[in-house]
N, C-alpha and C positions, 0 to 999 in steps of 0.2 A: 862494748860487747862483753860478755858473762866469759868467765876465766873455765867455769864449768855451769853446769844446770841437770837438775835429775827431776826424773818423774817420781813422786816418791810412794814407794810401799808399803805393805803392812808393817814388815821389820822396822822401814824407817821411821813411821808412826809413834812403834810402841817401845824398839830398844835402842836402835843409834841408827844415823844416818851411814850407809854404807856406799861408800864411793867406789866407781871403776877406776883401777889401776893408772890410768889417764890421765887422771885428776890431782896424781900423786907429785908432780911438777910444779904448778901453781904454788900449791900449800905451801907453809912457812920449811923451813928446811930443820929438820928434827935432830941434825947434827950430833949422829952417831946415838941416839938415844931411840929409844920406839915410841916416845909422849911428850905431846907438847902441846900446852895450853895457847890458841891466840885467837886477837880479841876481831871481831868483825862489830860494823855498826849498819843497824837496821835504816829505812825510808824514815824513819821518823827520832832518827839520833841517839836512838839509843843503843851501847856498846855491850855486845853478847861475847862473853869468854867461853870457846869452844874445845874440850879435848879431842884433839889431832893423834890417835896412833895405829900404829899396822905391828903385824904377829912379829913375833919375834924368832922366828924360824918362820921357814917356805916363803911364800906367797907373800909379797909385802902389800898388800890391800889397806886403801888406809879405811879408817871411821874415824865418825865423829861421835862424840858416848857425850861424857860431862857437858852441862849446859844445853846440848840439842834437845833431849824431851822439854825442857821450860822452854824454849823457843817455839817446840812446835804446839805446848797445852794455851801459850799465850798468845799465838795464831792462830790456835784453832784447825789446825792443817789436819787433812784428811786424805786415805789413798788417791791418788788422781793428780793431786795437789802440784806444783812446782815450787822447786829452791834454784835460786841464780846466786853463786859467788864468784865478786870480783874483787881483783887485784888492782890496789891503785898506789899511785905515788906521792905521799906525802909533802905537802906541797910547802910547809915550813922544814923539814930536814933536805939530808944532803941526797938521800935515792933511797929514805926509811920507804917502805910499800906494810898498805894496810889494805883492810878486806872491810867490802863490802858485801850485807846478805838482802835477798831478799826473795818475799814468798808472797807466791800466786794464786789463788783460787781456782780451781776449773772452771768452765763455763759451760754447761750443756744446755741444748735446749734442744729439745725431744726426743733427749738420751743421746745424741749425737754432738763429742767436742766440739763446741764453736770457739775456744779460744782460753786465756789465761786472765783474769783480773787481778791488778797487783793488789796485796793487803796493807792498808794503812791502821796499825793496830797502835792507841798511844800506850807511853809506856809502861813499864809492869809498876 
């Protein structure tokens, strides 16, 4: 089961992927800093370094900025689109947890979502 999943936007499109407050648990723990680079690996093994940070005053909202536009120019993702990230457990360390990503297509068919097709894109 997906740790989180977003519909994604124009914004997430064009400048970083903007996560709900929610989502801010999951994520690698930023330990007392607002940025922090980690790595996720795609359906098809390849390892994406993603920058993780939230404001530094107010609202701690996290994004993702570094690495997400190549992710989504070499998916090809488009408004409508899905992103699933999960949290898994390292299965040679002691409780190390790594992330998996991955990205959906929409599915319409007569303008009406019928559903999400996973992308199998090889690698960059």
């Amino acid at each position: 089961m997906a740790e989180f999943s977003k519909l994604l936007t124009k914004t997430d499109i064009h400048k970083r992927l903007s996560l709900p407050t929610k989502c801010f648990k999951p994520l690698p723990s930023l330990k007392g800093s607002h940025v922090l680079d980690f790595p996720a690996i795609d359906e098809s093994g390849f390892v994406w370094t993603f920058q993780c940070s939230t404001r530094k005053k107010g609202h701690p909202k996290p994004v993702l900025s570094e690495g997400w536009l190549a992710f989504v120019r070499h998916k090809e993702l488009k408004v409508g689109d899905r992103v699933k990230f999960f949290k898994e457990k390292d299965q040679g360390g002691p409780a190390t947890p790594f992330y998996r990503v991955e990205a959906e297509k929409e599915i319409k068919i007569f303008g009406v979502i019928f559903g999400y097709s996973p992308i199998v894109a090889p690698f960059p």
